[in-house]
C-alpha positions in Angstrom: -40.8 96.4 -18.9 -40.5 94.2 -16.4 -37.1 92.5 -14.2 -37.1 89.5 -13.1 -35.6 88.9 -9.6 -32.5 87.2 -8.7 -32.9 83.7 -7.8 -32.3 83.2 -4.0 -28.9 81.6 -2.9 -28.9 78.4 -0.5 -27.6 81.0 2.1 -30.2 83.4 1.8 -32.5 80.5 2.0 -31.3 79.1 5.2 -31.1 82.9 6.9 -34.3 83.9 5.5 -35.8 80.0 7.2 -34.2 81.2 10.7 -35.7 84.9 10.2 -38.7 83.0 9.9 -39.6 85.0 6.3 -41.7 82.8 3.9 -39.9 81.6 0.5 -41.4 80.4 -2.1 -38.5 77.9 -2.6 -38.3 75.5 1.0 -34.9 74.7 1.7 -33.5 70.8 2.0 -31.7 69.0 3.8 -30.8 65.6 4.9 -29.4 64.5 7.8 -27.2 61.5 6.4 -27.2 58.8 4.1 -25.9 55.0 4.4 -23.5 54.3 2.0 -25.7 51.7 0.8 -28.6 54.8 -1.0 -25.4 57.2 -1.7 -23.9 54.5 -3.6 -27.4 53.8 -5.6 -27.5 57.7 -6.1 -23.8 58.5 -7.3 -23.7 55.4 -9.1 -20.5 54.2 -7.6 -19.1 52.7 -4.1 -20.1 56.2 -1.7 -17.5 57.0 1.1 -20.5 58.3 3.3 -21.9 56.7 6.6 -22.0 55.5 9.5 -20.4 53.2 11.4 -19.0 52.1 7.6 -17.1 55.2 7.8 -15.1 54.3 11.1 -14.3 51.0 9.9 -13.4 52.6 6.4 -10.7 55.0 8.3 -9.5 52.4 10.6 -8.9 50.0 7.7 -7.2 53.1 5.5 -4.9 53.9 8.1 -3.5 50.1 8.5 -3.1 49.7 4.6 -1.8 53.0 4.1 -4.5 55.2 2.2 -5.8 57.2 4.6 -5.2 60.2 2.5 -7.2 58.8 -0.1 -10.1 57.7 2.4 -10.5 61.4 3.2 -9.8 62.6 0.0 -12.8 59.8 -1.1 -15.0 61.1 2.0 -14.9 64.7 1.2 -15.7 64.2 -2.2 -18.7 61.9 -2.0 -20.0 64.0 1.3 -20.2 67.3 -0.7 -21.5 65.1 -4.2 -24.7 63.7 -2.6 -25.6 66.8 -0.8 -25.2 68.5 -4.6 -26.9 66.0 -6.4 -30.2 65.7 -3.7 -30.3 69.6 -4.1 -29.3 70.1 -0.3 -29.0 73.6 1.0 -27.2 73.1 3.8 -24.3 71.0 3.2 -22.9 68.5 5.5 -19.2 67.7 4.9 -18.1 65.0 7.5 -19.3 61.6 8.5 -18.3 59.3 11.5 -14.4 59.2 12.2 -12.0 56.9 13.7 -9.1 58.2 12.9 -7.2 55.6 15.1 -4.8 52.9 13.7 -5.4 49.5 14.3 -2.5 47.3 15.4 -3.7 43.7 14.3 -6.5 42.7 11.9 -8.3 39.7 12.8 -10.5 39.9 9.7 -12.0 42.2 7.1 -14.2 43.6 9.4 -12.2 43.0 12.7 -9.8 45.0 14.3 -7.7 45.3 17.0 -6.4 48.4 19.1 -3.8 47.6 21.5 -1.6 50.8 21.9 -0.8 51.6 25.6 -2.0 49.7 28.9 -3.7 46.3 28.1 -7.1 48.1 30.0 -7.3 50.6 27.2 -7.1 48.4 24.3 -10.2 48.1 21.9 -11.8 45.6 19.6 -13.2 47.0 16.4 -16.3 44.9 15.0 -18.1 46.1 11.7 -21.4 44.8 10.0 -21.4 45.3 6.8 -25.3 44.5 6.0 -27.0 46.8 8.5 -23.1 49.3 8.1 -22.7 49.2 11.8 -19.5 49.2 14.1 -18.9 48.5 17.6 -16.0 49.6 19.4 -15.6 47.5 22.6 -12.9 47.4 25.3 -11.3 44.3 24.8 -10.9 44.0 28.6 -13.9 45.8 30.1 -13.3 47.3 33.4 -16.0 47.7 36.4 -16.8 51.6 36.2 -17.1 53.2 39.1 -19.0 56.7 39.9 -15.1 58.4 40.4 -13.7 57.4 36.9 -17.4 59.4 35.6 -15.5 62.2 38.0 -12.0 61.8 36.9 -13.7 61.7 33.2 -15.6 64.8 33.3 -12.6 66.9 35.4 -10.1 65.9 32.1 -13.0 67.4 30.1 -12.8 70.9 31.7 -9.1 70.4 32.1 -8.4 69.4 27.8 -10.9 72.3 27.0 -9.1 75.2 29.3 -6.2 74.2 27.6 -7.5 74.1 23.8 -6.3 76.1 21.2 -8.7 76.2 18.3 -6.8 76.1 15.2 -7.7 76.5 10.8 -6.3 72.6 10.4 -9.1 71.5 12.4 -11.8 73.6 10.6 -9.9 72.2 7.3 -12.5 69.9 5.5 -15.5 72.7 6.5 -12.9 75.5 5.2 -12.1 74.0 1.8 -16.3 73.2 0.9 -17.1 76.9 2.3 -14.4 78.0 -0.7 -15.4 75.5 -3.4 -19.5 75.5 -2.7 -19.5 79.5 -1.7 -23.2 79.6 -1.8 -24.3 76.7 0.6 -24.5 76.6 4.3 -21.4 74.5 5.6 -22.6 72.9 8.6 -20.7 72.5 11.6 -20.7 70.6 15.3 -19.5 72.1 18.8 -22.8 72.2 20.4 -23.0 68.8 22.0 -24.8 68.8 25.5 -25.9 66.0 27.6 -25.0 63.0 29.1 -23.0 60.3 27.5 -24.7 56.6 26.8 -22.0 54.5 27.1 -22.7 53.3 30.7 -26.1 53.2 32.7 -23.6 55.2 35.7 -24.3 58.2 34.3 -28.3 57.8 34.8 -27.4 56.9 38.1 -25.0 59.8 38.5 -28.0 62.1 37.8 -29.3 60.4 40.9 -26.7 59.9 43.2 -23.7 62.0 41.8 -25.5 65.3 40.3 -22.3 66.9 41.0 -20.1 64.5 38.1 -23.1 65.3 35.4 -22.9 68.7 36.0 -18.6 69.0 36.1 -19.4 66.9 32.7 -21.9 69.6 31.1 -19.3 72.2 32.5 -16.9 70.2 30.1 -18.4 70.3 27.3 -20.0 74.0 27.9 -16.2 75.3 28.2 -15.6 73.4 24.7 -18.0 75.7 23.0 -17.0 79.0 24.3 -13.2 77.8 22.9 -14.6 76.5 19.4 -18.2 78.3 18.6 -16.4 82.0 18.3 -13.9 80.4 16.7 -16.3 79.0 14.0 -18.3 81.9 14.1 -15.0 84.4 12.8 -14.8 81.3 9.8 -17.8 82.0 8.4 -19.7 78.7 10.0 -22.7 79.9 11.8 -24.7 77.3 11.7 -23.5 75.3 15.0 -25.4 72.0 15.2 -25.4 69.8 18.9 -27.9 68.5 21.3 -27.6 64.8 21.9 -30.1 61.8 22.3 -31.7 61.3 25.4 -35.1 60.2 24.5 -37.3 57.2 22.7 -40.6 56.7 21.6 -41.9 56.6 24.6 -40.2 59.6 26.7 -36.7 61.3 27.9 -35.0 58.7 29.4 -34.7 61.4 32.4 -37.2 63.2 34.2 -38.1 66.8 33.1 -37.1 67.8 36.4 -33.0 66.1 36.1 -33.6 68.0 32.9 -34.0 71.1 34.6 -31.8 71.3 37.0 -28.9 69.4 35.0 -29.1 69.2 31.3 -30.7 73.0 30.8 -28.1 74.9 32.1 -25.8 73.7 29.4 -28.2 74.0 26.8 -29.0 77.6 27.9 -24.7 78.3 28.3 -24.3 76.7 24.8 -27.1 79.0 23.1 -26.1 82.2 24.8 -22.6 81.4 23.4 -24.1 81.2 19.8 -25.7 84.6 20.3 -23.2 86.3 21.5 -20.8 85.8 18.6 -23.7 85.8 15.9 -24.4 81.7 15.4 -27.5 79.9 15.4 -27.6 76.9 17.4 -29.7 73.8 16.7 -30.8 71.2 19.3 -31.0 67.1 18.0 -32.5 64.3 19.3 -34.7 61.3 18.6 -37.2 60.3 20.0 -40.5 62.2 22.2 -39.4 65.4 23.4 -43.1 67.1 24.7 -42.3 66.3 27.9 -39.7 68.5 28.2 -40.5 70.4 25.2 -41.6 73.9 27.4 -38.0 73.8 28.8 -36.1 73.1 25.9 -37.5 74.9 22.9 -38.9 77.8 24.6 -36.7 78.5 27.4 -33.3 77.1 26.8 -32.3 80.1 23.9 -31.8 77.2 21.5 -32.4 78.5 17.8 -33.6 75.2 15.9 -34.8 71.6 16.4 -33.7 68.7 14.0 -34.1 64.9 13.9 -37.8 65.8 14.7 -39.2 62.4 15.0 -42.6 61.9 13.5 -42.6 58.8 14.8 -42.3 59.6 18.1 -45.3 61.7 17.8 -43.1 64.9 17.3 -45.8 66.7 14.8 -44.2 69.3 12.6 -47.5 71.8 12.5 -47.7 71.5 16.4 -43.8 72.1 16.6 -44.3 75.4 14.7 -47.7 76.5 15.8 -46.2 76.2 19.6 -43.3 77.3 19.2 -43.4 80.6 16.3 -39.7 81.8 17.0 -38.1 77.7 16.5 -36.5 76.9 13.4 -37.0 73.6 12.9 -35.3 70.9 10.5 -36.6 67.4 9.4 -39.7 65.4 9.7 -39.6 63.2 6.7 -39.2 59.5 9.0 -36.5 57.7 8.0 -38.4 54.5 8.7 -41.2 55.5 6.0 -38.3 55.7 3.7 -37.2 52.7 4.3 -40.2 50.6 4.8 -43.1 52.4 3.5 -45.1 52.2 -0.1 -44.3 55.2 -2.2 -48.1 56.5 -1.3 -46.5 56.7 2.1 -43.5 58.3 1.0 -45.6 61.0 -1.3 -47.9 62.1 1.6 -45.3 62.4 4.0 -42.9 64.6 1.9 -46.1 66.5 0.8 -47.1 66.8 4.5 -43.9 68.3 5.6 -43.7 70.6 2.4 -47.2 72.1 3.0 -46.3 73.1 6.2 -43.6 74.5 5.9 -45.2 76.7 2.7 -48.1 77.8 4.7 -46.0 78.8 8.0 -42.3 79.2 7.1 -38.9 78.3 9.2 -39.2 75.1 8.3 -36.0 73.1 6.5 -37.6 69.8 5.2 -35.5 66.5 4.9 -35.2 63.4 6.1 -34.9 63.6 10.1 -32.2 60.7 10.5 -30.2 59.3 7.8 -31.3 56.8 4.9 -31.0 53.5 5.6 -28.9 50.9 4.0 -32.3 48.0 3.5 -34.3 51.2 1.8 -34.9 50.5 -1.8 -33.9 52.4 -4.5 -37.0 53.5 -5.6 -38.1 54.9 -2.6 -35.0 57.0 -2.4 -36.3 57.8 -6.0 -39.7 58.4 -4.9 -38.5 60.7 -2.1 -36.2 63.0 -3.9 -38.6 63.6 -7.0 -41.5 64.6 -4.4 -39.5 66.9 -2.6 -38.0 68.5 -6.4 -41.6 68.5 -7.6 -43.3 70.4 -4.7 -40.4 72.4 -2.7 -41.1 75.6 -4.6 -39.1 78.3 -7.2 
């Protein structure tokens, strides 16, 4: 007589992928979708995104529906990650959960609560689903509001409480969907890209980057334990800092400035029994030495194939890295579904042969992809990801 065994649970999945064990099944999942390809999936207007979602909040809040646009976003979040057989389930897109206090048109807004140098100007495209949030009075910055900037950091994080209401939306899918992984952020390192000063400041001011990376490291040793005794152990972070061509740093400003953090930021995770994943775009090799086998980190996602980040070199250099992605988000979008097919096959064969790999797409699917590439992506992955 023989048993047959008990199918393995999208946890199990994701735990064995980090323990780097072989399955037989390879987990999924996707880093985003545009609400443009969720809509096409769910059949119906998706309340998932990117910039969409901001201008979606900011535009709930001055109608008065804001309950129903997170009620909307939750739903549709947890759907598509359901329906495109996701194993690790993302729950939140972009926020702005700030009210607007004039509308100049459907897709502008205007912010002008407190001093007149603090007021914003919403703008929102809604073909490519982007939004730009712009001072409506820019202001020369100067290396000591970086300072002031980074010092309010440390200061707002010594004084953080982490509370349940914050963790609410991850809480409430971790008791409905009991068998997924609920992703979660808190891992964030790096500098911010919002003004060429701090490239400078790595230069000239090391000392207001690395009060900034103190910031954010003090952060995660209020929220990652906090997480951690919730049941979310998956802690996801990094931050872009590279192109096609290279980090926009040197590897040594790496070293001595962005490493520390990273190193803090994964010995946190440890400590209190999380994994911790690294993202960026773009061509990491330069760096690569430092970051994947130094810095503690646990995982690597928005792998960028593109960028000539190689999923069989990734793994075959780095044995004890989890690693997440790899399907281009580009091929999607602009490739023939021969493209599509070997590239999801590609990714898939590694992973089988070499394990603690999660396959998915390694960005988010575009709003100009066409339907039948999103259908031509999730049937290869359904056909050829395993039992």
């Amino acid at each position: 007589m023989t048993t047959s065994k008990t199918p393995l649970t999208s946890k199990d999945l994701i735990e064995k992928t980090f323990r780097k064990e072989k399955t037989s099944r390879i987990p999924v999942n996707h880093r985003g979708f545009s609400s443009k390809a969720a809509s096409y999936i769910l059949g119906r207007e998706a309340f998932v995104g990117g910039g969409i979602q901001k201008w979606r909040e900011a535009k709930s809040l001055l109608e008065g529906w804001h309950a129903e646009y997170l009620e909307r976003s939750f739903q549709d979040a947890t759907q598509i990650s359901q329906v495109t057989g996701q194993d690790m389930m993302r729950v939140q897109y972009w926020r702005f959960n700030q009210k607007p206090t004039r509308k100049i048109d459907d897709y502008t807004f205007l912010f002008e609560e407190g001093p007149k140098e603090t007021w914003q100007i919403m703008r929102f495209d809604p073909v490519s689903e982007q939004c730009h949030v712009e001072p409506c009075y820019p202001q020369a910055l100067v290396a000591k509001k970086l300072y002031e900037s980074a010092q309010a950091m440390e200061k707002g994080a010594a004084a953080y409480q982490p509370t349940k209401e914050a963790l609410h939306t991850e809480l409430r899918a971790q008791a409905l969907f009991g068998d997924k992984v609920i992703e979660i952020g808190g891992g964030g390192v790096g500098i911010p890209h919002d003004t060429t000063l701090w490239l400078e400041a790595m230069l000239l001011n090391p000392e207001i980057v690395e009060a900034h990376i103190r910031g954010q490291v003090a952060w995660a040793r209020k929220t990652i334990p906090f997480y951690v005794q919730h049941g979310l152990r998956i802690v996801l972070g990094g931050g872009d800092f590279a192109s096609n061509t290279g980090p926009m740093y040197s590897p040594a400003l790496f070293r001595r400035l962005i490493l520390p953090g990273v190193k803090e930021i994964a010995a946190i995770c440890h400590q209190c029994g999380a994994y911790y994943m690294f993202a960026s775009d773009g061509d990491l090799w330069p760096v690569a030495d430092a970051l994947f086998g130094e810095s503690g980190v646990d995982g690597y996602y928005e792998i960028d194939r593109r960028a000539n980040m190689d999923l069989l070199r990734l793994r075959q250099t780095f044995p004890k890295l989890t690693l997440l992605g790899n399907i281009s988000s580009h091929t999607v979008a602009l490739g023939s579904p021969d493209d599509i097919k070997a590239e999801v096959r590609s990714c898939l064969e590694v992973a089988h042969t070499h394990g603690g790999i999660i396959v998915g797409i390694s960005n988010y699917i575009q709003p100009e992809t066409p339907p039948h590439n999103i259908d031509v992506l999730l049937q290869t992955i359904d056909e050829n990801r395993g039992h």
